[in-house]
C-alpha positions, 0 to 999 in steps of 0.5 A: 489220363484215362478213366473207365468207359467215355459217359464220365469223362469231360475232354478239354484241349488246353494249351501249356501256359509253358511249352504250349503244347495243346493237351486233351484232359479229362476234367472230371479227373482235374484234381489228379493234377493233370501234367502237360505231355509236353514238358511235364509242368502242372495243367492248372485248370482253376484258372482261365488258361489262353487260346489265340488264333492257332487254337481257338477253333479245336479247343471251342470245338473239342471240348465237352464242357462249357468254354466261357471265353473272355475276348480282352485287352491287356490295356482295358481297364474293365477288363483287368477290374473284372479279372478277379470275378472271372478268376474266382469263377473259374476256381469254382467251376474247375472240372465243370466250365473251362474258362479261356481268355482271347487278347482281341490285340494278339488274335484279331482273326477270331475277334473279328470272326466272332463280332466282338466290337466291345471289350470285355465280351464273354461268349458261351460256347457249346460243342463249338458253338457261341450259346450265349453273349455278355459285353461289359464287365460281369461279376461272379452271378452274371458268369453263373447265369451266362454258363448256366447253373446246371453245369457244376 
């Protein structure tokens, strides 16, 4: 996807949720329906998508908008409680914040980089670095003020 000139254009790495494969998109372009290069599947990008260990570092670092990442478990119940806020904020801010979920169980490496000792812990990065923290369970306001309201 290419648009014209780079002031308009919001670059994202995102990992298929399919094949896997790491695709830079232009969320400023996100309702064109972005494919994965790899197998061609639909890029949904108004949900959280996942990065682990293997990837979390280029995504954080390369991507032009806001990253709020949620570090979780799949066994924490706070964390599957607030799974519907966190969901709804990523439909909002599609295009604006690219939303990615961290399973602290799967990716201890980046956990443990990153200090997280509570789950669920938000974290705000910027040009790949950690701007601002939240630990607990957060609700669609609490994401807005963590991210920043200037951005979409």
């Amino acid at each position: 996807m290419t648009t014209t000139g780079t002031a308009s254009r919001r670059d994202a790495l995102v990992r298929c949720p399919f094949c896997l494969t790491l695709n830079r998109v232009d969320l400023a372009r996100w309702r064109d329906g972005p494919t994965c290069g790899g197998c061609r599947r639909p890029l949904l990008l108004d949900r959280p998508t996942r990065a682990g260990d293997e990837d979390f570092d280029r995504i954080v670092r390369e991507t032009q908008v806001p990253v709020l990442v949620d570090f979780h478990a799949d066994w924490c119940a706070p964390c599957r409680a607030m799974a519907p806020a966190l969901d709804a904020f990523a439909a909002a801010r599609a295009g604006h914040v690219l939303v990615v979920k961290v399973d602290t169980d799967r990716n201890h490496s980046t956990a443990e980089r990153f200090g997280i000792r509570g789950i669920p812990t938000l974290v705000v990065f910027r040009g790949g670095r950690d701007t601002g923290r939240h630990v607990g369970m957060a609700d669609q306001a609490t994401l807005a003020a963590l991210v920043g309201r200037d951005e979409g």
